[in-house]
C-alpha positions in Angstrom: -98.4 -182.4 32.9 -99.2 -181.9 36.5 -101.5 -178.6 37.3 -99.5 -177.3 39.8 -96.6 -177.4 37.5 -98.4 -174.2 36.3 -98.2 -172.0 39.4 -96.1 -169.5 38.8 -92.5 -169.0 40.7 -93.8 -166.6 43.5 -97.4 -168.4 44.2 -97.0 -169.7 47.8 -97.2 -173.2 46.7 -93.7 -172.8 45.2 -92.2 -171.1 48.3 -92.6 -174.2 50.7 -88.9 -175.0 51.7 -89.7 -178.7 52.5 -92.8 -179.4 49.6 -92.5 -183.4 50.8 -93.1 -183.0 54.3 -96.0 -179.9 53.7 -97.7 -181.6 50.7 -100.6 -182.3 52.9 -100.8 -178.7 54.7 -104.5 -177.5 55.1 -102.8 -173.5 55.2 -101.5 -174.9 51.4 -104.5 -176.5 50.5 -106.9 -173.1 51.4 -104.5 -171.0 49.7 -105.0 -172.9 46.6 -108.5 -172.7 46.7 -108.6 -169.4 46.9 -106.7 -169.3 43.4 -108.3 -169.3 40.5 -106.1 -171.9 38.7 -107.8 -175.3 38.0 -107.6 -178.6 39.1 -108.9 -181.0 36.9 -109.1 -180.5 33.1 -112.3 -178.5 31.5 -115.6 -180.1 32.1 -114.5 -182.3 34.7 -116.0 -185.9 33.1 -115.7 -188.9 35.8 -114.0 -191.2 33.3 -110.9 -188.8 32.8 -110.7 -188.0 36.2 -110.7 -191.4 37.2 -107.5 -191.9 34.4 -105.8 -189.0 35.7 -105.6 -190.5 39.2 -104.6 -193.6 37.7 -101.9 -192.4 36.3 -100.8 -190.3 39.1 -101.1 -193.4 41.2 -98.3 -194.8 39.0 -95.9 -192.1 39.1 -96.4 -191.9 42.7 -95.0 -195.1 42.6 -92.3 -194.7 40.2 -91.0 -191.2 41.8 -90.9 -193.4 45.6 -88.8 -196.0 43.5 -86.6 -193.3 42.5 -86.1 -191.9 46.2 -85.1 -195.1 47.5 -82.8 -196.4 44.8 -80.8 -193.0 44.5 -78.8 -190.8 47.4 -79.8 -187.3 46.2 -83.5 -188.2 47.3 -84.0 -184.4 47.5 -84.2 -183.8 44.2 -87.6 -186.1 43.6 -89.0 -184.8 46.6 -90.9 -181.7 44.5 -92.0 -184.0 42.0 -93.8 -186.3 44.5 -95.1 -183.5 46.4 -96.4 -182.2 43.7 -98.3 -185.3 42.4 -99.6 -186.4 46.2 -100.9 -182.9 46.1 -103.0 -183.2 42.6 -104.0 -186.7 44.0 -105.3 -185.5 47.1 -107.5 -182.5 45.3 -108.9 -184.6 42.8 -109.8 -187.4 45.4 -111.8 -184.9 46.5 -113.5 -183.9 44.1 -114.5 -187.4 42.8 -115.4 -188.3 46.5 -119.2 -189.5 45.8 -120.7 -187.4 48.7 -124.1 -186.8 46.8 -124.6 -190.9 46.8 -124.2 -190.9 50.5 -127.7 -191.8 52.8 -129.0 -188.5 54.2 -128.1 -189.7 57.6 -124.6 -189.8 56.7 -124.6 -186.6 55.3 -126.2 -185.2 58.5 -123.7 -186.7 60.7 -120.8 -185.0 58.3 -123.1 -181.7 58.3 -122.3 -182.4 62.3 -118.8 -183.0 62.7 -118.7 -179.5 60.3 -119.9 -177.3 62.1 -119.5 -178.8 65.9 -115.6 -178.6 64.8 -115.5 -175.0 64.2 -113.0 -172.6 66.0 -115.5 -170.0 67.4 -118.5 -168.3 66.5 -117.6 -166.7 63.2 -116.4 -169.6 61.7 -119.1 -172.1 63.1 -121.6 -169.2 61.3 -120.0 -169.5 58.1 -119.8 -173.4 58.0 -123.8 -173.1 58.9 -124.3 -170.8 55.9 -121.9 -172.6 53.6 -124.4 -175.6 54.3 -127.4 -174.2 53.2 -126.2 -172.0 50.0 -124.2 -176.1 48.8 -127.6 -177.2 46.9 -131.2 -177.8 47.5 -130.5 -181.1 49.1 -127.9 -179.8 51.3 -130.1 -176.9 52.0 -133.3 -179.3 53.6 -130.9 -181.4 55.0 -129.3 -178.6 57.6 -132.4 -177.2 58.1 -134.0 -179.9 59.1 -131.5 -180.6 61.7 -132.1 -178.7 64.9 -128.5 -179.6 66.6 -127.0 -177.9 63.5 -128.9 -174.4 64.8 -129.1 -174.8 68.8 -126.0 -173.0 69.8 -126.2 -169.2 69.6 -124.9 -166.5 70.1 -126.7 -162.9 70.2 -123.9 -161.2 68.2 -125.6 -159.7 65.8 -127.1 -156.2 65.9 -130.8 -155.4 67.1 -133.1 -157.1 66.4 -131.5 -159.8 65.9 -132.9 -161.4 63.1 -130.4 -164.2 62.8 -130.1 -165.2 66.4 -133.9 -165.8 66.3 -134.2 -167.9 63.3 -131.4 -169.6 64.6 -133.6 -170.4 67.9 -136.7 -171.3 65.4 -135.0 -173.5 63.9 -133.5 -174.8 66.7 -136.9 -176.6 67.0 -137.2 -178.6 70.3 -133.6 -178.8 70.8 -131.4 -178.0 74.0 -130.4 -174.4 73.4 -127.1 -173.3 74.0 -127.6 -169.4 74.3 -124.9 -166.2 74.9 -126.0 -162.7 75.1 -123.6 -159.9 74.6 -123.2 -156.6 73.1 -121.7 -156.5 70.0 -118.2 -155.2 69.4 -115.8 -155.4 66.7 -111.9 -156.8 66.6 -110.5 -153.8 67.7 -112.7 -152.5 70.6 -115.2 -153.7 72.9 -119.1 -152.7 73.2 -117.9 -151.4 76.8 -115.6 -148.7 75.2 -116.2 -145.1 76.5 -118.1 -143.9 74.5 -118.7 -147.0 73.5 -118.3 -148.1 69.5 -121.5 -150.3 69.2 -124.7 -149.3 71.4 -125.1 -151.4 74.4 -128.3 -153.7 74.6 -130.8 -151.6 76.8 -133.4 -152.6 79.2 -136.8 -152.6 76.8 -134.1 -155.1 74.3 -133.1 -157.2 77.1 -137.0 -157.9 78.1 -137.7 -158.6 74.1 -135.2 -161.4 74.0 -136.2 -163.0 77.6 -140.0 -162.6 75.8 -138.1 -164.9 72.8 -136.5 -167.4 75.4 -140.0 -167.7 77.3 -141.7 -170.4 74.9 -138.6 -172.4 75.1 -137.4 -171.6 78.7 -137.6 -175.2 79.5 -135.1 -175.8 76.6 -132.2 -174.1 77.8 -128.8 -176.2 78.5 -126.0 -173.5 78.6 -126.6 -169.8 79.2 -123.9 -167.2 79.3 -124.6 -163.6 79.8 -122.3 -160.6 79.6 -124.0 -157.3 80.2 -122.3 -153.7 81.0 -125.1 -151.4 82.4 -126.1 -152.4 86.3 -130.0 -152.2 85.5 -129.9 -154.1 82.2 -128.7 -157.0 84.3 -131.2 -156.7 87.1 -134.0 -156.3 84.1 -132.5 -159.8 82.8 -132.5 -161.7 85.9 -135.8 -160.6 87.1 -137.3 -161.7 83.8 -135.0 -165.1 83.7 -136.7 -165.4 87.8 -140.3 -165.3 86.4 -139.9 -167.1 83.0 -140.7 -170.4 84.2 -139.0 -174.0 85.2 -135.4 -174.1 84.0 -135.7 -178.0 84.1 -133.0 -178.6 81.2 -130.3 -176.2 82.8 -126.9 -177.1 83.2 -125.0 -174.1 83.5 -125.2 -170.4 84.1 -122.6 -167.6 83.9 -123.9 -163.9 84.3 -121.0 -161.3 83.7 -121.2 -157.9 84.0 -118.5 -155.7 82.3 -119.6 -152.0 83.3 -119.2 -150.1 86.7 -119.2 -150.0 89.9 -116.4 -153.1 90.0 -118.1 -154.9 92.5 -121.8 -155.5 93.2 -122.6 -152.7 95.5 -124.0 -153.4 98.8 -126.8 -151.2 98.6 -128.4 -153.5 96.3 -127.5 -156.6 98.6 -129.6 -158.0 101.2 -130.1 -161.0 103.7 -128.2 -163.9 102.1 -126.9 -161.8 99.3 -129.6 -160.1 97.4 -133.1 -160.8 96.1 -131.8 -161.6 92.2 -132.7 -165.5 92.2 -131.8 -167.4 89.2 -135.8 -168.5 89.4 -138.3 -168.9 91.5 -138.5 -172.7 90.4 -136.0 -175.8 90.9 -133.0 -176.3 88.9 -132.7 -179.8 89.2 -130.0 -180.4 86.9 -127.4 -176.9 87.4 -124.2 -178.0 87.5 -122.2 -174.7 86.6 -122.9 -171.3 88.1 -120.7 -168.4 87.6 -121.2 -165.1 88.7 -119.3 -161.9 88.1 -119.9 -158.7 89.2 -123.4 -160.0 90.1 -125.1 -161.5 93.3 -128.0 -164.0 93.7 -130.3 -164.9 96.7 -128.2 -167.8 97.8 -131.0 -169.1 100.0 -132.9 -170.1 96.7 -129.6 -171.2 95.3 -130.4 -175.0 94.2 -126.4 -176.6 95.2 -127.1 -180.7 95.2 -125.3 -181.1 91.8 -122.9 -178.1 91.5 -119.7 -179.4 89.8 -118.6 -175.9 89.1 -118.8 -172.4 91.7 -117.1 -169.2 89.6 -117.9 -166.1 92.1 -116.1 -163.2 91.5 -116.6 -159.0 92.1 -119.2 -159.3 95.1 -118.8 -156.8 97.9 -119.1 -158.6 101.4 -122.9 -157.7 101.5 -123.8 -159.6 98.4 -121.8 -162.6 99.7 -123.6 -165.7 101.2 -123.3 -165.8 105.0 -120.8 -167.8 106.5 -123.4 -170.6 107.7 -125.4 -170.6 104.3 -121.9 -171.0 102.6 -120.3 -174.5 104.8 -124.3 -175.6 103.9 -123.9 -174.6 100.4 -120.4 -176.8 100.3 -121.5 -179.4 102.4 -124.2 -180.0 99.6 -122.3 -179.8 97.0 -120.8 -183.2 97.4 -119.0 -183.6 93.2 -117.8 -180.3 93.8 -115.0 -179.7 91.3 -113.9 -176.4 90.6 -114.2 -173.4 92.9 -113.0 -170.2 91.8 -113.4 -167.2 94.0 -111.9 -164.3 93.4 -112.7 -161.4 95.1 -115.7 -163.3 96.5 -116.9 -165.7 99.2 -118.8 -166.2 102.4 -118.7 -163.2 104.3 -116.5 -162.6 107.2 -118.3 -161.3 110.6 -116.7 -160.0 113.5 -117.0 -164.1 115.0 -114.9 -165.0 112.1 -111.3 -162.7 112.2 -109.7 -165.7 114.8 -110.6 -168.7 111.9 -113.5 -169.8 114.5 -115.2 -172.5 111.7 -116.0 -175.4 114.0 -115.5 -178.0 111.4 -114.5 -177.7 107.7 -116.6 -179.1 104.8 -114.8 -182.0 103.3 -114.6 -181.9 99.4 -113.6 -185.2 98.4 -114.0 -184.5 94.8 -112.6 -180.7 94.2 -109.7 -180.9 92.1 -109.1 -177.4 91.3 -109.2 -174.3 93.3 -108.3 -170.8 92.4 -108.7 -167.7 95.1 -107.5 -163.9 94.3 -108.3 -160.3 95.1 -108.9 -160.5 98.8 -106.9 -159.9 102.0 -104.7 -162.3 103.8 -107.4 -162.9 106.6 -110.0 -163.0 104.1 -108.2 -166.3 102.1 -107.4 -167.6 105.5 -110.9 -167.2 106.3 -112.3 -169.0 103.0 -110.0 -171.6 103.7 -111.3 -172.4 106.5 -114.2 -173.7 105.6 -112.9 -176.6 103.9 -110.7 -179.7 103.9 -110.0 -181.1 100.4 -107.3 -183.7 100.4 -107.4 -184.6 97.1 -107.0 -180.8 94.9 -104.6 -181.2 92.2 -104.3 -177.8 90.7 -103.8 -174.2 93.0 -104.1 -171.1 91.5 -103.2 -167.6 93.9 -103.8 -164.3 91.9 -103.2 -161.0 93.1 -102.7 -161.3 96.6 -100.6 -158.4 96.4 -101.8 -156.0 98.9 -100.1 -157.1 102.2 -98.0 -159.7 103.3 -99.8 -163.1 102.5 -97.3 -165.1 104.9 -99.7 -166.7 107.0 -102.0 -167.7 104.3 -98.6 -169.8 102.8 -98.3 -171.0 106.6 -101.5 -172.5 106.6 -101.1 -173.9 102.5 -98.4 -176.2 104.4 -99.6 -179.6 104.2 -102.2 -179.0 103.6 -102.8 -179.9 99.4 -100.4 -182.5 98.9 -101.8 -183.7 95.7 -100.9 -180.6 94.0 -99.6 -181.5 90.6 -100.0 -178.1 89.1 -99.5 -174.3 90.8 -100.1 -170.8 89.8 -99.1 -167.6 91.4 -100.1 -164.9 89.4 -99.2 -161.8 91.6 -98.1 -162.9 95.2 -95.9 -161.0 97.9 -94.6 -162.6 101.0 -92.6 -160.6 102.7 -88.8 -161.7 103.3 -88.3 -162.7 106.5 -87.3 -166.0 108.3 -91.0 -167.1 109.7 -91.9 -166.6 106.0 -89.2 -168.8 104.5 -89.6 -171.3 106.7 -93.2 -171.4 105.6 -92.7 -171.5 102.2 -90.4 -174.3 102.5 -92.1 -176.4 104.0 -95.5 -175.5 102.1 -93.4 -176.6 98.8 -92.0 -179.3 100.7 -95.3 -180.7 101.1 -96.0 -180.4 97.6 -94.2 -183.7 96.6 -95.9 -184.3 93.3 -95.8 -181.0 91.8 -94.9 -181.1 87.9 -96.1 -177.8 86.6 -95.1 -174.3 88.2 -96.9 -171.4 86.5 -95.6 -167.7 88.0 -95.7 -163.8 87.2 -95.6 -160.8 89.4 -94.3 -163.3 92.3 -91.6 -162.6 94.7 -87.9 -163.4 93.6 -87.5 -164.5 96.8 -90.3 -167.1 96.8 -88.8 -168.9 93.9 -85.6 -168.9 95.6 -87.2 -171.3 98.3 -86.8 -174.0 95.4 -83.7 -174.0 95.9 -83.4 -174.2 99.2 -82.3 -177.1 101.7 -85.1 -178.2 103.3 -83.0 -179.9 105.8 -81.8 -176.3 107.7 -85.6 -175.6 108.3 -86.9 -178.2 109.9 -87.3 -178.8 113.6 -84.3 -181.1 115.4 -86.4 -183.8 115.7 -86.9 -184.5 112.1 -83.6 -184.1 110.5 -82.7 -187.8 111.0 -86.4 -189.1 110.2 -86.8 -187.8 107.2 -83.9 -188.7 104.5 -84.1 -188.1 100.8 -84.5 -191.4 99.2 -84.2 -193.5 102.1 -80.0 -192.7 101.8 -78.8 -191.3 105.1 -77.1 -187.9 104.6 -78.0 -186.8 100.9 -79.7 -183.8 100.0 -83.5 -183.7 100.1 -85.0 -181.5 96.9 -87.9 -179.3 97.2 -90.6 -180.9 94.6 -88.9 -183.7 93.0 -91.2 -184.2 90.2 -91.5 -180.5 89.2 -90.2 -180.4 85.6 -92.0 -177.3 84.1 -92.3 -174.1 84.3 -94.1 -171.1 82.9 -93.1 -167.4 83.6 -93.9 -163.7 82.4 -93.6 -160.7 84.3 -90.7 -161.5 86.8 -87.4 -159.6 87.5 -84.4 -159.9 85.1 -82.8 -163.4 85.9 -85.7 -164.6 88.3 -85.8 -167.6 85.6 -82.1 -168.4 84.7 -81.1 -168.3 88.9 -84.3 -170.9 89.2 -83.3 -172.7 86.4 -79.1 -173.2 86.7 -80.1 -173.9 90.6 -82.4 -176.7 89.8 -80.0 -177.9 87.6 -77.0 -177.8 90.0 -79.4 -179.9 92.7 -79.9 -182.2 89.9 -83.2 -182.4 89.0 -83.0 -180.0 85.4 -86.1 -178.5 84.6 -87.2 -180.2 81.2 -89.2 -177.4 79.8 -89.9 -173.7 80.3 -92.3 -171.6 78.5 -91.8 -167.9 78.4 -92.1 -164.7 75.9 -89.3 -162.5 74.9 -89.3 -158.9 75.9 -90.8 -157.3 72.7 -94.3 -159.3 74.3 -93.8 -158.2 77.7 -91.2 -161.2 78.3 -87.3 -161.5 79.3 -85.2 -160.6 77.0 -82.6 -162.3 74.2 -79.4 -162.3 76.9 -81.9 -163.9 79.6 -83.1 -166.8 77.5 -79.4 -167.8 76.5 -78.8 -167.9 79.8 -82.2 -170.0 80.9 -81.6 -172.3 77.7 -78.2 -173.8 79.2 -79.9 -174.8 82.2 -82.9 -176.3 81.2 -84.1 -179.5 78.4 -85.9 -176.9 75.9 -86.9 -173.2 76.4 -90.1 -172.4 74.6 -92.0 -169.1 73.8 -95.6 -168.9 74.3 -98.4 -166.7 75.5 -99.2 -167.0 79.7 -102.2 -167.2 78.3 -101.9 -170.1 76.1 -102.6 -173.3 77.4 -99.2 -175.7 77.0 -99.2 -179.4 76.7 -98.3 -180.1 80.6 -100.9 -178.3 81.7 -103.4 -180.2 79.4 -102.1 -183.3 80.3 -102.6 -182.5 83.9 -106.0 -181.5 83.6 -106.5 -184.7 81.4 -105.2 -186.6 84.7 -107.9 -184.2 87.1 -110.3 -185.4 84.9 -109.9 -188.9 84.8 -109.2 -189.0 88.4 -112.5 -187.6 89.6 -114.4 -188.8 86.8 -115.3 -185.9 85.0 -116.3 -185.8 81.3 -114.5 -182.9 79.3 -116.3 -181.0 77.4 -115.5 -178.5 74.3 
C-alpha cells in the first residue's frame, strides 16, 4: 500500500485537480514535508527501500500499460501520480550523497545557496548547511564563497554579518549596508520602527571592512540620515586601494530629496569614492548623493545610475562629455533627475560635438525639464540604443524633446513612458509621428500616466504628415499606394495607470491596420488596473491579454534584454 494513500481527504495532496500533471510540484513536495506522515517504512533499512522502489518501478509500468490500452485514462491517472510521487521521495532519500568526494559536495553546497531567492532564504540554506552533520558542517565552513555575500541586516552589532565577513576568508566580498526594517514598514518610517544606523556605527563597520578593503567586489549602501552618509564616504575615501571593485551604489533614503547645494562644490562636491585608483569600477550608482567627479575613475564604466543631485552637485558640462568620452563600453545610463549641469552657455543646445557611445544600449532619463533632457541629450550620439525609458516628464510640455527623439534611436526595440505629457497640438503630432516612425524595430511598448493622445499617434497615417516631397519615395513595402504602419514589428504592450479605453482604442486600431498586437499585460482595477468591461473589450482585439504587475518583468522584455546583451557583448549577471 502506497504512503500517500494514507493522507487524509482534505490534506492538500488530495486536493490537486490534475494529480498527473502536478505529481512533480515542488509547492506539493514542501507541503509534504512539512507533514509529519512518513515516507518509508520504520527504521528505513537500504535493502527494503531498494524493494519498495522495485516494486513501484513495476507498477509504474503496469498503471502506463493501463492508460494506454483503455479510453477512460483518467481514472489511472491518481494511481500513477501517486506512485511517481512515493518514487520520487524515496529516490531521495536513498540518493548516496554521504559517499560523494568533498568536492562534489562543495559544489552542491554552491549551487544551494548561490540559487536562493534573496537574503532570507540564501541565510537559511547557509544555516541549514552547517546544523546537516559534522561533515557538512566543516565542509561549508571551510568554503569562503559560501559566506562572501552579505548583507548588514541584522541588528547592531551585527554579530552575524561579521562572522560572515570572517569567514569569508580572502574572498571577494559582496557587501550591503542598510537599516533594518521589517515586512511591513521600512527603517525610514517616521518615527521610524527600527533605529537607524548612526554615525559612531557606520565608522565601526568601515573599521571591519578596513583589513579587507582590498577585498571588496560589490558594495551597495542605503543610508537615511545626510551625515551618516558623509561619515561613510569619508571613511570608504581614506580606507585604502579599492583594487577589487567592481561596483558601487550609495542610496540615501532620508531628506532633503536632493543633495543640497550647500554641500556641493567645484565639480560636484568633495565626497570621493577614494583617494586611490579604482582600476576595475565598472558600476557606479548614486542617489541622492554626490561625488568629486574630478577624482571619478570613468575608463571602464559599463554602468552610470545618477539620480537626486541638485545642479550644484552635478559634474560640469565639460567634465561630463570627458567623462562619456572615456567611458567607451558604456552601457547603461540612467539619469534621473541628474546630469551635467546646465550654464547660461548651454539653454540654445551649444555642445560643439556630441560624444559617440557606440556601445550604450539602454538609456533611461526622468524628473527634469524639457530643456534640461534636451540639454543631456546633447551631449551624445548613440546609434545603436535598443531600449528608451522617459519617466516623469510631466511638468511642462516635453514636445520638443519628442522632436529631437525623431531619428534619432532607430534601434529601439523596447520603449517606456512612465508619466509623459505632450501637449495636443499639430507641431506636436507631427513630431510624434515621425519620432515612432523612426522607430522601425520597436516590439515592446511599456506606458502609464502617458497622454491618450500620444498613443493615438500609433494609429496614425504617417503618410498625411510628411513633407510633399516624400510621399512618393517612401511606400510601405515597396507597393505603391498602401498604407504605411507606424512600428511594424511592435507586438507588445504593457499598460497601468491610463484613462478608461486608452488600451482597447490602441488595441482594435492596431488590429483594424492589421498588424494585431499579440500580447498585452495589464492589471485589473482592484490593483490599480482597468477594469472587467475594459479587458473584454482589449481581449477581442489582441492574441492574449495577460495580468501582471508594471513592475514585474514579462518574457518580451527579458528576451529583449537577452538580445541587448548578446549584441554588445555583455555577460548577465544574477
Amino acid at each position: 500500500m502506497s504512503y500517500f494513500a494514507q493522507l487524509p481527504h482534505n490534506h492538500p495532496l488530495n486536493q490537486v485537480p490534475n494529480p498527473l500533471a502536478e505529481w512533480d510540484s515542488e509547492e506539493l513536495a514542501k507541503t509534504y514535508l512539512k507533514s509529519s506522515l512518513p515516507i518509508v517504512a520504520p527504521g528505513g533499512r537500504v535493502p527494503s527501500v531498494q524493494t519498495r522502489l522495485q516494486m513501484l518501478r513495476v507498477r509504474m509500468f503496469e498503471l502506463e500499460a493501463l492508460r494506454k490500452s483503455n479510453h477512460a485514462v483518467t481514472k489511472f491517472d491518481r494511481d500513477l501520480a501517486l506512485v511517481l510521487y512515493e518514487r520520487k521521495f524515496l529516490l531521495w532519500l536513498n540518493f548516496p550523497i554521504r559517499s560523494l568526494p568533498d568536492e562534489i559536495l562543495t559544489m552542491i553546497f554552491r549551487y544551494v545557496v548561490w540559487s536562493s531567492v534573496g537574503a532570507i532564504e540564501a541565510n537559511h540554506h547557509r544555516f541549514s548547511l552547517t546544523w546537516a552533520c559534522r561533515r557538512f558542517r566543516a565542509l561549508a565552513l571551510s568554503d569562503a564563497t559560501l559566506w562572501n555575500s552579505v548583507w548588514f541586516r541584522d541588528s547592531a552589532p551585527w554579530e552575524r554579518s561579521l562572522a560572515f565577513i570572517q569567514r569569508a576568508g580572502m574572498a571577494a566580498l559582496d557587501i550591503r549596508i542598510d537599516e533594518k526594517c521589517g515586512p511591513k514598514g521600512s527603517a525610514h518610517d517616521k518615527p521610524p520602527k527600527y533605529p537607524q544606523i548612526t554615525v559612531p556605527q557606520i565608522k565601526d563597520i568601515l573599521a571591519v571592512l578596513k583589513p579587507r578593503i582590498g577585498q571588496l567586489r560589490v558594495l551597495v549602501v542605503a543610508l537615511a540620515n545626510i551625515e551618516v552618509v558623509e561619515a561613510f564616504m569619508d571613511g570608504l575615501s581614506k580606507a585604502g586601494p579599492l583594487a577589487a571593485l567592481e561596483a558601487i551604489e550609495v542610496r540615501r533614503t532620508g531628506q532633503p530629496h536632493q543633495w543640497p547645494k550647500e554641500k556641493s562644490a567645484g565639480a560636484g562636491g568633495h565626497l570621493a569614492l577614494s583617494a586611490h585608483p579604482i582600476p576595475k569600477l565598472m558600476c557606479l550608482s548614486l542617489n541622492g548623493v554626490t561625488t568629486n567627479w574630478n577624482a571619478l575613475p570613468t575608463s571602464n564604466l559599463r554602468t552610470i545610475d545618477l539620480r537626486r543631485m541638485a545642479l550644484e552637485a552635478c559634474p560640469t558640462s565639460d567634465r561630463w562629455t570627458e567623462m562619456l568620452r572615456t567611458s567607451r563600453d558604456l552601457f547603461k545610463l540612467l539619469l534621473d533627475g541628474a546630469g551635467p549641469q546646465l550654464g547660461p552657455k548651454h539653454q540654445h543646445l551649444g555642445i560643439a560635438r556630441p560624444v559617440d557611445l557606440p556601445s550604450l544600449g539602454d538609456l533611461k532619463i526622468g524628473s527634469m525639464s524639457c530643456v534640461y533632457a534636451m540639454h543631456l541629450l546633447a551631449h551624445m550620439n548613440a546609434p545603436r540604443l535598443m531600449s528608451l525609458t522617459l519617466m516623469s516628464l510631466v511638468m511642462q510640455d516635453y514636445g520638443p524633446l519628442i522632436e529631437m527623439l525623431k531619428g534619432r534611436f532607430p534601434e529601439v526595440r523596447m520603449l517606456q513612458t512612465h508619466g509623459l505629457w505632450v501637449a495636443k497640438t499639430d507641431v506636436n503630432m507631427e513630431h510624434a509621428v515621425r519620432w515612432f516612425e523612426s522607430m522601425p524595430h520597436l516590439k515592446l511598448y511599456k506606458f502609464s500616466q502617458t497622454a491618450s493622445h500620444l498613443l493615438d499617434v500609433l494609429l496614425a497615417d504617417p503618410r498625411g504628415y510628411r513633407a510633399p516631397g516624400e510621399m512618393d519615395t517612401r511606400p510601405a513595402g515597396g507597393q505603391e499606394g498602401k498604407r504605411p504602419v507606424l512600428c511594424p514589428e511592435l507586438d507588445t504592450v504593457q499598460s497601468e495607470g491610463q484613462q478608461e479605453k486608452d488600451m482597447s482604442t490602441l488595441a482594435k486600431g492596431r488590429k483594424d491596420l492589421g498588424v494585431m498586437l499579440k500580447r498585452v499585460y495589464t492589471r485589473l482595477s482592484d490593483a490599480g488596473g482597468i477594469k472587467p468591461e475594459e479587458a473584454v473589450r482589449i481581449s477581442e482585439s489582441v492574441g492574449q491579454l495577460c495580468m501582471v504587475s508594471l513592475t514585474q518583468m514579462i518574457p518580451e522584455e527579458g528576451a529583449i534584454n537577452e538580445e541587448m546583451s548578446n549584441a554588445f557583448g555583455i555577460e548577465r549577471r544574477r
